[in-house]
ZATIPA-843463 format. One record per residue (C-alpha): residue in one letter; x, y, z. Coordinates in pm, whole numbers. Example, Ala and Ser with C-alpha at 12.3 -4.5 7.8 and 13.67 -1.06 7.14 Angstrom:
<atoms>
+------+--------+--------+--------+
! fike !   east !  north !     up !
+------+--------+--------+--------+
!    A !   1230 !   -450 !    780 !
!    S !   1367 !   -106 !    714 !
+------+--------+--------+--------+
</atoms>
This chain:
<atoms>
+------+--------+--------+--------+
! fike !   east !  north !     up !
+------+--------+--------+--------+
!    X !  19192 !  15320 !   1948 !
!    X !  19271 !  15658 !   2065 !
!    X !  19332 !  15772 !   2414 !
!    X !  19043 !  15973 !   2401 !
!    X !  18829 !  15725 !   2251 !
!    X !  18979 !  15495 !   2548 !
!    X !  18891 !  15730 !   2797 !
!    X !  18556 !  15811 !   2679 !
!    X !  18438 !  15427 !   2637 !
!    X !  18571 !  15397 !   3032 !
!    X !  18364 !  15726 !   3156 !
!    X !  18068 !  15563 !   2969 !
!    X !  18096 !  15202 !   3134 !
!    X !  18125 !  15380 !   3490 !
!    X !  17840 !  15593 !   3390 !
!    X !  17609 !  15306 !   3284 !
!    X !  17778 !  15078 !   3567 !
!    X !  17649 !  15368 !   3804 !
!    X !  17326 !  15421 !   3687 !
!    X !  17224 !  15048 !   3717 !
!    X !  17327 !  15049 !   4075 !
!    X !  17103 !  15332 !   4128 !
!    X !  16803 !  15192 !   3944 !
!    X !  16899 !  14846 !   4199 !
!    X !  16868 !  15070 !   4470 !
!    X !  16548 !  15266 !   4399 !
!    X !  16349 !  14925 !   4280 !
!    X !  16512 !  14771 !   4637 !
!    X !  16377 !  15088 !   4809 !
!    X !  16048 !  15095 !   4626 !
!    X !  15950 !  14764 !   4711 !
!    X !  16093 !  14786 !   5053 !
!    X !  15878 !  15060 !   5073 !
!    X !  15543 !  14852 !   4931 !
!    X !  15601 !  14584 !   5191 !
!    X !  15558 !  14799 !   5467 !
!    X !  15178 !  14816 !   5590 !
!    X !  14982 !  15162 !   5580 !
!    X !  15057 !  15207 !   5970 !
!    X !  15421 !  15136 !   5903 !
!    X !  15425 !  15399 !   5611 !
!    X !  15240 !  15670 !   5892 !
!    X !  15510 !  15626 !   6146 !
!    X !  15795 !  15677 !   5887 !
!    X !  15597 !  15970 !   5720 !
!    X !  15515 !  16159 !   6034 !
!    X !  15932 !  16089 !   6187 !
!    X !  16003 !  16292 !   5878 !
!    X !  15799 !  16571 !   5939 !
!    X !  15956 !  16631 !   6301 !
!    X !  16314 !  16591 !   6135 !
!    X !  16248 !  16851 !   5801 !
!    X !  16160 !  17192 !   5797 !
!    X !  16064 !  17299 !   5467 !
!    X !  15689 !  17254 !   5529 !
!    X !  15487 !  17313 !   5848 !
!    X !  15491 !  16992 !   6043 !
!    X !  15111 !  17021 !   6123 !
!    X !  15039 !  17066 !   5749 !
!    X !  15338 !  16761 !   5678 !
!    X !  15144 !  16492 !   5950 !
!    X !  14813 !  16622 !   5788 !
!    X !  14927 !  16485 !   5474 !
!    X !  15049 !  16197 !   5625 !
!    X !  14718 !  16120 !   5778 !
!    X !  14564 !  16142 !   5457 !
!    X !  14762 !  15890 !   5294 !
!    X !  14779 !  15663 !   5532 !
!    X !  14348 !  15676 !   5562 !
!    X !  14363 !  15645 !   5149 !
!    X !  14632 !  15339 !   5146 !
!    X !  14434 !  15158 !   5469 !
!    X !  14051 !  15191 !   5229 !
!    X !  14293 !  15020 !   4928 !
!    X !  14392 !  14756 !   5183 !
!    X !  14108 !  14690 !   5297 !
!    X !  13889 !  14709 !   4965 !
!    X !  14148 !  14490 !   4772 !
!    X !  14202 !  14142 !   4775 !
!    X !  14508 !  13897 !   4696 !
!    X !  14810 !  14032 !   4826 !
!    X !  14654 !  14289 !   5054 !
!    X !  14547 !  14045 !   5262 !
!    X !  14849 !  13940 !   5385 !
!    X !  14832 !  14328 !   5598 !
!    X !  14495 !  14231 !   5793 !
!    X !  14665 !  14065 !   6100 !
!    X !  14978 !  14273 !   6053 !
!    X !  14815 !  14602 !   6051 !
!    X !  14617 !  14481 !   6355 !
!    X !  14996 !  14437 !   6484 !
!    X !  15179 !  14744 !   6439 !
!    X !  14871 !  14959 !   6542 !
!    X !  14906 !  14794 !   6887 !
!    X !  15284 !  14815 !   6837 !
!    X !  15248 !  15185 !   6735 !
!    X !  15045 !  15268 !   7068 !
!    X !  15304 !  15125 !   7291 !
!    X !  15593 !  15322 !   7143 !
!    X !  15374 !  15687 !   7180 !
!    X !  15576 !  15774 !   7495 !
!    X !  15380 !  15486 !   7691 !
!    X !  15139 !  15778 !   7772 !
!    X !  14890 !  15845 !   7515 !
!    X !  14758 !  16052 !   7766 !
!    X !  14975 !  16361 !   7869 !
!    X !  15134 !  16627 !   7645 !
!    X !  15435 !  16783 !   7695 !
!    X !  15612 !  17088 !   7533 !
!    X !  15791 !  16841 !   7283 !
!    X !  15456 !  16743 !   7192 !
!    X !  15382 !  17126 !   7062 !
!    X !  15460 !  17297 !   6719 !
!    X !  15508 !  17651 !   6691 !
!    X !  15234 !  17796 !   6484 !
!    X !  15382 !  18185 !   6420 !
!    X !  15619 !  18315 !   6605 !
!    X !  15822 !  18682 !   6635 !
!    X !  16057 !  18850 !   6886 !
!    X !  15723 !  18990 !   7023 !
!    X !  15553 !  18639 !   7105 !
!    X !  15443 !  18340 !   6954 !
!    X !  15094 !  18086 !   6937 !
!    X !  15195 !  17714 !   6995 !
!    X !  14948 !  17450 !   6895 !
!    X !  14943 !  17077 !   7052 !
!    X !  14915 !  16794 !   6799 !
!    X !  14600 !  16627 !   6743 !
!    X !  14493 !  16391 !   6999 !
!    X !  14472 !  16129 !   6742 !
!    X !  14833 !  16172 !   6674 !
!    X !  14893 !  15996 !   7003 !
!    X !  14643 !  15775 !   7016 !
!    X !  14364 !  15621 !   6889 !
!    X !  14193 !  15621 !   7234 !
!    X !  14145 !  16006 !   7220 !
!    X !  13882 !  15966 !   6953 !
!    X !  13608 !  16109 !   7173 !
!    X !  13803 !  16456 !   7154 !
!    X !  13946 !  16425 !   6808 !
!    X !  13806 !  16771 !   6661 !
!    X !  13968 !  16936 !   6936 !
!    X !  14263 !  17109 !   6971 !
!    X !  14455 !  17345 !   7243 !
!    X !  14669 !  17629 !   7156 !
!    X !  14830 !  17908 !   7358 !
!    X !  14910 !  18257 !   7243 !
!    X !  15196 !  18423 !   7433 !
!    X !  15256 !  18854 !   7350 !
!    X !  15493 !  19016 !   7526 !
!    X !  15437 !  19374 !   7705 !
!    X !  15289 !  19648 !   7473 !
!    X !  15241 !  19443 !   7152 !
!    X !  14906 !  19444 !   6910 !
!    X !  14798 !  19111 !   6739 !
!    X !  14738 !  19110 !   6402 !
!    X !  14328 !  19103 !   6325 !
!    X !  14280 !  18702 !   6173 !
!    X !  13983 !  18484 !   6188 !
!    X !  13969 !  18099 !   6219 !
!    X !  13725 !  17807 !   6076 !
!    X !  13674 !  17687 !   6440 !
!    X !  13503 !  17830 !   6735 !
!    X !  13701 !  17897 !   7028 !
!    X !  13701 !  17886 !   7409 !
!    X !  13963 !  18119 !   7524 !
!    X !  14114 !  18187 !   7922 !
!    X !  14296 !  18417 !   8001 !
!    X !  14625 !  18244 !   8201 !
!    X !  14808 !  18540 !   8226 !
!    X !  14791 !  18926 !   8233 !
!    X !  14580 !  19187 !   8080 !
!    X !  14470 !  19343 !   7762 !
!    X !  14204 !  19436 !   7532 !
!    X !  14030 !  19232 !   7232 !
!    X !  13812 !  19356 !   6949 !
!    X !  13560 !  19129 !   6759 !
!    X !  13424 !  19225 !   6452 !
!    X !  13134 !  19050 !   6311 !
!    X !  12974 !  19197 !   6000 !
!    X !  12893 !  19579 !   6084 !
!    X !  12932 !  19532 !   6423 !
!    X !  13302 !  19580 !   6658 !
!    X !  13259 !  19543 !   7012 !
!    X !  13603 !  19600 !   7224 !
!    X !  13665 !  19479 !   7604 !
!    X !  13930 !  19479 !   7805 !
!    X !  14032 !  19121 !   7957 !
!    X !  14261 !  19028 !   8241 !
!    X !  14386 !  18703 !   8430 !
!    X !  14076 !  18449 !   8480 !
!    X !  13873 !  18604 !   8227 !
!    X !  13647 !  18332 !   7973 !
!    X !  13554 !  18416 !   7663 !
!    X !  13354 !  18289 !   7349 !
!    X !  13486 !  18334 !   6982 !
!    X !  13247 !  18203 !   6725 !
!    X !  13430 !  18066 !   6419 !
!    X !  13457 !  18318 !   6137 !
!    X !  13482 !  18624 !   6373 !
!    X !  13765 !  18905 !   6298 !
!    X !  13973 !  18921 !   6623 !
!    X !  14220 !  19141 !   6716 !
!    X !  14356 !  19245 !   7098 !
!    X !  14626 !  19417 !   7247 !
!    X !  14846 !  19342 !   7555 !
!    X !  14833 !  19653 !   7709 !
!    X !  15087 !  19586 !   8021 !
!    X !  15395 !  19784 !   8029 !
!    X !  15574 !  19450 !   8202 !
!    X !  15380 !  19083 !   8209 !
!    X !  15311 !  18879 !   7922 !
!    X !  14947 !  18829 !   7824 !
!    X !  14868 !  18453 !   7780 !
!    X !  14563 !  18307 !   7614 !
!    X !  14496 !  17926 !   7673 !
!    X !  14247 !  17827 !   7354 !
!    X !  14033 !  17526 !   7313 !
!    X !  13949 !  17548 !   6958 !
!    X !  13653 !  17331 !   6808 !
!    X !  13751 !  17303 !   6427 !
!    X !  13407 !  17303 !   6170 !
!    X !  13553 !  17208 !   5815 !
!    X !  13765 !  16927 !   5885 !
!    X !  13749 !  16745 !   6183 !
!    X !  14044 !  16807 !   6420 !
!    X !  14258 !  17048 !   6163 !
!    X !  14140 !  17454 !   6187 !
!    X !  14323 !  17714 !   5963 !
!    X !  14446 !  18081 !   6016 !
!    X !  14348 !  18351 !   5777 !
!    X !  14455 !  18717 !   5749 !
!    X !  14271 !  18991 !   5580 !
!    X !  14480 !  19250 !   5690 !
!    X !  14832 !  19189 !   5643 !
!    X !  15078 !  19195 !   5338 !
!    X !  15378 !  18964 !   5327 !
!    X !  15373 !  18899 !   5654 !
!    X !  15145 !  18763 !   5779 !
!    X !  15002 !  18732 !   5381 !
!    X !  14693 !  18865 !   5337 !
!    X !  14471 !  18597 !   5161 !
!    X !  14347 !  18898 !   4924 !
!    X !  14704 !  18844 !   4760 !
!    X !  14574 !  18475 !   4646 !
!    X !  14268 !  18679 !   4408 !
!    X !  14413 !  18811 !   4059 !
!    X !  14447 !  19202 !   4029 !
!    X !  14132 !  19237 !   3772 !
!    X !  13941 !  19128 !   4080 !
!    X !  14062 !  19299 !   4308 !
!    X !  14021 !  19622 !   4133 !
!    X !  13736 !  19551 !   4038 !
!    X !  13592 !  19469 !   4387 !
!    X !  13788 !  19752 !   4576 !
!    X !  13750 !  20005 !   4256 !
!    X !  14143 !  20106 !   4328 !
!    X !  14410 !  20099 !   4082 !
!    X !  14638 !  19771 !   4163 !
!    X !  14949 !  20002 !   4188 !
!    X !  14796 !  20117 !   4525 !
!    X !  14691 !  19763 !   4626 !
!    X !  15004 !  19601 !   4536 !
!    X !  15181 !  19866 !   4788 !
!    X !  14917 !  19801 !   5054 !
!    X !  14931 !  19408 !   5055 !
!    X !  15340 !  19428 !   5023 !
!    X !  15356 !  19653 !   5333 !
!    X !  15344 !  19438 !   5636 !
!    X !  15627 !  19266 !   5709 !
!    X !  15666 !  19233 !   6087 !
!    X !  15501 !  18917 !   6161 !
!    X !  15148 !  18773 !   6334 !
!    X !  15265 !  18942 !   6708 !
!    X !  15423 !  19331 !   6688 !
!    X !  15537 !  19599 !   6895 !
!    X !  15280 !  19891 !   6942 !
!    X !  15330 !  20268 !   7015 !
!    X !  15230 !  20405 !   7386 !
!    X !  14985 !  20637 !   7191 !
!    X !  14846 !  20340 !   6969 !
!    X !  14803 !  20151 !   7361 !
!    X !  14605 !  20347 !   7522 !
!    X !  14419 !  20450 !   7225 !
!    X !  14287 !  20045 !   7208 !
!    X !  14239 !  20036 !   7590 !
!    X !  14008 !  20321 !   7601 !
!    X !  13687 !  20046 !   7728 !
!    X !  13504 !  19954 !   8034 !
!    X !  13629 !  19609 !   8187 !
!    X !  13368 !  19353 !   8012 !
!    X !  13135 !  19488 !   7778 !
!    X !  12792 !  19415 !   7641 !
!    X !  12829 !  19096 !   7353 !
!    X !  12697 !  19255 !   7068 !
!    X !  12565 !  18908 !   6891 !
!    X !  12227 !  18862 !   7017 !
!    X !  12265 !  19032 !   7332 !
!    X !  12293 !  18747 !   7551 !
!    X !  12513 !  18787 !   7833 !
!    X !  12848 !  18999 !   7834 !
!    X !  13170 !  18920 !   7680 !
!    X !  13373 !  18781 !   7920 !
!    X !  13320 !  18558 !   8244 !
!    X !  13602 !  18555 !   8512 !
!    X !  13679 !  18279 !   8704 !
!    X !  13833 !  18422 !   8989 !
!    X !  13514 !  18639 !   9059 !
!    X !  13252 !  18359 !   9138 !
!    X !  13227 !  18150 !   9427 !
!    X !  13455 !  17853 !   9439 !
!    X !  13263 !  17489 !   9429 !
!    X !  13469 !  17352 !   9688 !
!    X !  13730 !  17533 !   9926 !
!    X !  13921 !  17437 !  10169 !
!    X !  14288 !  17479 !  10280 !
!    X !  14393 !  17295 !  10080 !
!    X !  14256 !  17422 !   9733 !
!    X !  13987 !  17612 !   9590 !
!    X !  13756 !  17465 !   9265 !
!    X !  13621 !  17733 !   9042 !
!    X !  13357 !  17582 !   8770 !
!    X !  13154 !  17778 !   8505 !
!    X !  12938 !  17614 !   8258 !
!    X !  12641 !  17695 !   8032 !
!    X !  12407 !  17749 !   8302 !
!    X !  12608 !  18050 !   8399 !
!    X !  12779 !  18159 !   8129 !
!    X !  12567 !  18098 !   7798 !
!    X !  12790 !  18136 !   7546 !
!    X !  12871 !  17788 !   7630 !
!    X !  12585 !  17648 !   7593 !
!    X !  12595 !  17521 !   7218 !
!    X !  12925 !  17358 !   7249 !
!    X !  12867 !  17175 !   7531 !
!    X !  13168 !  17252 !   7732 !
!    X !  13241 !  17333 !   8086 !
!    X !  13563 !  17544 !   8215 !
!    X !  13731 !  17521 !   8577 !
!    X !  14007 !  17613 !   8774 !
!    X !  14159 !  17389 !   9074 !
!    X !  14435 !  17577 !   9259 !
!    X !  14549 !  17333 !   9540 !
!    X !  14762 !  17472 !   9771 !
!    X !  15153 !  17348 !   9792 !
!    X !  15145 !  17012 !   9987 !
!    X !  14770 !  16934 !   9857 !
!    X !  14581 !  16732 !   9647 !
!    X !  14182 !  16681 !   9505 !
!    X !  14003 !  16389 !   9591 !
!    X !  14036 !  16042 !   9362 !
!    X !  13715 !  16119 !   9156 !
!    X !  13544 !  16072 !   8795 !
!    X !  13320 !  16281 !   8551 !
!    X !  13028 !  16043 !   8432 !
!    X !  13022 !  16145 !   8089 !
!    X !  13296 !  16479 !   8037 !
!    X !  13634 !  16431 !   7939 !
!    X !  13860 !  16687 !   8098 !
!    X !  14152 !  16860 !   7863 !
!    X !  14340 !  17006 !   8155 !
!    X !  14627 !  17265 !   8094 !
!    X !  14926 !  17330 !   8395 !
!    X !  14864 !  17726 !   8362 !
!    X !  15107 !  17764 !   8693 !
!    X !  15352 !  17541 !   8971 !
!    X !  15396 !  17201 !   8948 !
!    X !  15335 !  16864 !   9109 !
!    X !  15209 !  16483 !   8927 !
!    X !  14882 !  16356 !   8849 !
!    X !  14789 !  15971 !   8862 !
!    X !  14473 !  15831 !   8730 !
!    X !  14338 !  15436 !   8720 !
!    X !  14320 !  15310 !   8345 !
!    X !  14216 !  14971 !   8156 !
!    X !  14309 !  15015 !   7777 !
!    X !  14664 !  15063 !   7853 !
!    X !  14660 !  14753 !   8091 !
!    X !  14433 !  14537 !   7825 !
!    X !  14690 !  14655 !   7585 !
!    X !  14973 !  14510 !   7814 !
!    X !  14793 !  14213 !   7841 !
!    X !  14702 !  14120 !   7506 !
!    X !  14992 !  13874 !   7363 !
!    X !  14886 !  13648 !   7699 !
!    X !  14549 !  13681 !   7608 !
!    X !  14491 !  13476 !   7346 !
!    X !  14203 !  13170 !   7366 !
!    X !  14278 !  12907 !   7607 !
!    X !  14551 !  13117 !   7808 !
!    X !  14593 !  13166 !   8158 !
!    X !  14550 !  13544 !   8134 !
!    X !  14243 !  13521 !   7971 !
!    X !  14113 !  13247 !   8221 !
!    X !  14196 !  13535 !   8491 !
!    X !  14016 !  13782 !   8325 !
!    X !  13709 !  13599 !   8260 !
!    X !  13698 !  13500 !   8647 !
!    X !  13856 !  13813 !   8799 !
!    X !  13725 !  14130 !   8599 !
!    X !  13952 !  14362 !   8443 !
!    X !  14253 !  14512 !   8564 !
!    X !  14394 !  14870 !   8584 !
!    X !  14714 !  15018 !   8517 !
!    X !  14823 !  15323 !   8667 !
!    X !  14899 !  15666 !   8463 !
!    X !  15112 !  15908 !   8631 !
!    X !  15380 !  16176 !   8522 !
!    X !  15507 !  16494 !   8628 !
!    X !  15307 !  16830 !   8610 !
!    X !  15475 !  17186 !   8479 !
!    X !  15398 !  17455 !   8346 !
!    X !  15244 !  17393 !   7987 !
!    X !  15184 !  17024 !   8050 !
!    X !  14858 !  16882 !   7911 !
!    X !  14642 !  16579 !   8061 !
!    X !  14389 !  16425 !   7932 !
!    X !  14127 !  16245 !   8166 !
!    X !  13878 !  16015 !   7974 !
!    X !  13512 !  15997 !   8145 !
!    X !  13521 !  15734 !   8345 !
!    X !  13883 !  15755 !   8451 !
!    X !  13968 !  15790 !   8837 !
!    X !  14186 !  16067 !   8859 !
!    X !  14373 !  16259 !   9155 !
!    X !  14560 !  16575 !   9085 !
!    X !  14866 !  16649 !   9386 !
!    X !  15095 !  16933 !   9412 !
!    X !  15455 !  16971 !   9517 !
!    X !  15541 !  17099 !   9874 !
!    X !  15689 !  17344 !   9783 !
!    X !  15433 !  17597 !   9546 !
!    X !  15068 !  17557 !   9441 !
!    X !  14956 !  17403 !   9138 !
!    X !  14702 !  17553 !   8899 !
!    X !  14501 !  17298 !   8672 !
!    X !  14255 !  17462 !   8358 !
!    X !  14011 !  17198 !   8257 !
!    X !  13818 !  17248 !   7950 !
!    X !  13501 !  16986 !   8008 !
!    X !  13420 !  16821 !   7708 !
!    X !  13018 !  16735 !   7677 !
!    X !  12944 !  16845 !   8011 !
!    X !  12580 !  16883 !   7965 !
!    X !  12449 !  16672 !   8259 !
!    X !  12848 !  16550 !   8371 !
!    X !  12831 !  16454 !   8749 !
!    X !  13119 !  16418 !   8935 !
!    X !  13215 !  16137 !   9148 !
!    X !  13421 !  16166 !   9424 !
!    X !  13567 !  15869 !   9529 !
!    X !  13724 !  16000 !   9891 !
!    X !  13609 !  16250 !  10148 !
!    X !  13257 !  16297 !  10326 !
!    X !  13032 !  16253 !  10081 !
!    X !  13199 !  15956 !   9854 !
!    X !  13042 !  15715 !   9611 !
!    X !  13112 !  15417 !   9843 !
!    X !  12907 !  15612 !  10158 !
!    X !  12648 !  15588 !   9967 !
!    X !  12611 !  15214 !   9974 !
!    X !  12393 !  14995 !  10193 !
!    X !  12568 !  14833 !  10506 !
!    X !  12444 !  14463 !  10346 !
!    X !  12631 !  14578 !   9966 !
!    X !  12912 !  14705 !  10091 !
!    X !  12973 !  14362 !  10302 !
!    X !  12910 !  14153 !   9983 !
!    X !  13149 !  14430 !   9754 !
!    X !  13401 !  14427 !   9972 !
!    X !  13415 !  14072 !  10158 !
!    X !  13452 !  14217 !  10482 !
!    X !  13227 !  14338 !  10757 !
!    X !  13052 !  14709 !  10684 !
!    X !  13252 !  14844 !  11016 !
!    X !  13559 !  14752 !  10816 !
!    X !  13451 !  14961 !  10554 !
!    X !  13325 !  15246 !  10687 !
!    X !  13665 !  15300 !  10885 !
!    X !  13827 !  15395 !  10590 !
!    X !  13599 !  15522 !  10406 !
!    X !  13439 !  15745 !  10671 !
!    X !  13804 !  15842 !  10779 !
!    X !  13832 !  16150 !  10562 !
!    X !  13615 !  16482 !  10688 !
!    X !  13732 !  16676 !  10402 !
!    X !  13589 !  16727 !  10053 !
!    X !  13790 !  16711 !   9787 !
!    X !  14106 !  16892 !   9856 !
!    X !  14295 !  16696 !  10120 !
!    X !  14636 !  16741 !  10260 !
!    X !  14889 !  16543 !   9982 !
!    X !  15108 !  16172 !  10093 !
!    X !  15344 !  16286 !  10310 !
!    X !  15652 !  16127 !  10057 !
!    X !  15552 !  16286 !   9723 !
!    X !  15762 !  16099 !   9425 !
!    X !  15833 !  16332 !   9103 !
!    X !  15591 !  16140 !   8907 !
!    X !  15660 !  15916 !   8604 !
!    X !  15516 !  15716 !   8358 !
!    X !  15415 !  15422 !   8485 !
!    X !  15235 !  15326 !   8161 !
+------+--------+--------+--------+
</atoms>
């Protein structure tokens, strides 16, 4: 035999040699990969998104979602081996919680994915709720974003399938809302509240020659529950206009233009979502009184600022602003509530609880920690000892539950999340104030409960039920109960830690 002949019989050994090992490898992987239970295949699917960037990680863990809801049905729908993933599922779901940070409940800016974003500003949106935790499932179709536009910059008009809640955190500017034939245009500015019904063309401005303008949004999504989508009508490449998805014959048809000049005026833009605006183009877009007359329905005006009403509570300490549907009544279908709690540096609210609301609040300014009393995460903790016949359980049955304490660090940008029910105090550093926006979700008939100060839940009680509650004589109690004068904003501990997880 030849050389060549030689050498070609070698390259085609190796060759087949090679392949095999591959084929090994991807039937090894493969059925590695059909071992692993439908939570298993969620984690590893949604640790990929965060590591590529070829595709838009809220779009990636969307998809992830969705397979891992279509694998769990086929689980739990089939039989034989399937089975087998019933107690392990159970497993790595509890396993899963436990490695989420140890804090299902508080968001930080890792926890945020840039939406759009240009060297005039950028809109950030926090992952859903359910991302982190299973026990967020009362807010699961909602979702918090914040727009940031630097001085002197015009937002490109867009729409959204969700209704929106939107504060103004910081600075000033003016918004347009077209609906149908009607365009109403107000200017806005720091504590300002406003409604935007889903489907409504908004654009705004940020008129300020030197501050950013900063929108906090709590957007209620109405296709599909807890994702919302963007679109642009006017635009071109970017942002794309979503007329560039219909075929030409349509389009000229509809517009009765020649596609020659609507190819050039869908390929213009190219600047991004957020871009800078002319002087002349400013105050051409500012030209408004402050507020305006809502043009849908006639109802109330456009905007409700915070910073104008009376506070709720005010004291040294801090000052509570609140606004709900009584008073503002674009709220009143969505069943939400918006506050503001600015405690002063060296303060901190009350220990209290909403009966039925669960409070999304936002760190729009300072900093300072938060603790709050919860009994998942300690029934979690607890749930390897807590099997039939154990001592844990034997406590439990005789004792009540038990609570574990929740506490981190607030910033700027941090996000809590304070289920109803959940005693929660809120305490700021000694050295600057700290500014708390709650969105109140289902806060139609919410009471608070304050669980310190003059007029506390534990006052309340009889002299004979608070001997039997407490085991001690009703003296006893009322000397520490009846020890604070103030309501709700007291003067903070007088060693404040830096707050952590203790999850």
């Amino acid at each position: 035999m030849s050389f060549k002949g030689s050498f070609c019989l070698l390259l085609f050994a190796v060759i087949l040699v090679s392949a095999t090992l591959a084929l090994s490898v991807q039937l090894d992987r493969e059925e590695y990969w059909n071992e692993k239970s439908p939570s298993e295949r969620l984690r590893e699917c949604t640790r990929r998104c965060q590591q590529q960037r070829r595709e838009d990680p809220q779009e990636c863990q969307t998809r992830c979602r969705l397979e891992y809801e279509k694998e769990k049905e086929r689980h739990e729908g089939g039989g034989g081996r399937d089975d087998m993933y019933e107690g392990r599922e159970r497993e790595q779901e509890e396993e899963w919680e436990g490695q989420k940070g140890q804090n299902p409940y508080v968001f930080e800016d890792r926890h945020f994915v840039t939406g759009m974003q240009t060297k005039q500003g950028r809109v950030r949106i926090l992952q859903k709720f359910t991302d982190r935790s299973k026990l967020l499932r009362g807010i699961e179709n909602y979702r918090i974003a914040i727009l940031e536009a630097e001085p002197q910059t015009f937002v490109v008009p867009n729409h959204w399938d969700a209704d929106a809640v939107v504060f103004v955190a910081n600075g000033r500017g003016t918004i347009s809302l077209i609906r149908q034939d009607r365009r109403e245009s107000f200017n806005i500015k720091q504590g300002d509240i406003l409604r935007i019904r889903a489907g409504t063309t908004a654009y705004l401005i940020n008129k300020d020659n030197n501050e950013k303008l900063v929108l906090a949004k709590l957007l209620q999504p109405v296709n599909t529950p807890g994702n919302f989508e963007v679109f642009f009508s006017a635009g071109g490449e970017n942002p794309e206009s979503f007329l560039r998805a219909f075929s030409e014959e349509i389009l000229e048809a509809a517009y009765n233009t020649r596609r020659d000049k609507l190819q050039r005026l869908l390929g213009q833009q190219k600047q991004g979502v957020i871009i800078k605006a002319s002087e002349e183009q400013i105050r051409s877009m500012s030209h408004h009184e402050e507020g305006g007359v809502w043009p849908f329905r006639g109802e109330s005006k456009g905007t409700f600022n915070l910073y104008q009403q009376r506070p709720t509570h005010s004291n040294q300490y801090g000052q509570l602003y609140e606004v709900d549907s009584s008073q503002f009544r674009q709220l009143r279908d969505l069943d939400i509530a918006v506050s503001l709690a600015n405690i002063t540096q060296g303060g901190m609210t009350a220990p209290y609880y909403n009966s039925k609301s669960t409070k999304i609040a936002v760190v729009v300014d300072g900093e300072g920690y938060f603790e709050m009393a919860c009994p998942h995460l300690s029934r979690q903790q607890g749930r390897e000892s807590e099997r039939p016949g154990s001592r844990q359980q034997e406590k439990m049955r005789s004792t009540g539950p038990s609570y574990q304490r929740v506490s981190s660090r607030l910033t700027r940008g941090t996000v809590v999340v304070v289920p109803a029910g959940h005693p929660f105090v809120a305490v700021a550093s000694n050295n600057q104030n700290l500014q708390l926006l709650c969105f109140e979700v289902n806060a139609n008939n919410n009471e608070k409960f304050p669980l310190a100060g003059r007029r506390n839940v534990i006052n309340q009680l009889e002299r004979e039920a608070k001997e039997l509650a407490f085991g001690v004589s009703a003296r006893e109690v009322d000397e520490v109960f009846k020890s604070q004068e103030d309501e709700f904003f007291f003067k903070g501990p007088r060693q404040q830690h830096q707050g952590r997880s203790d999850a």
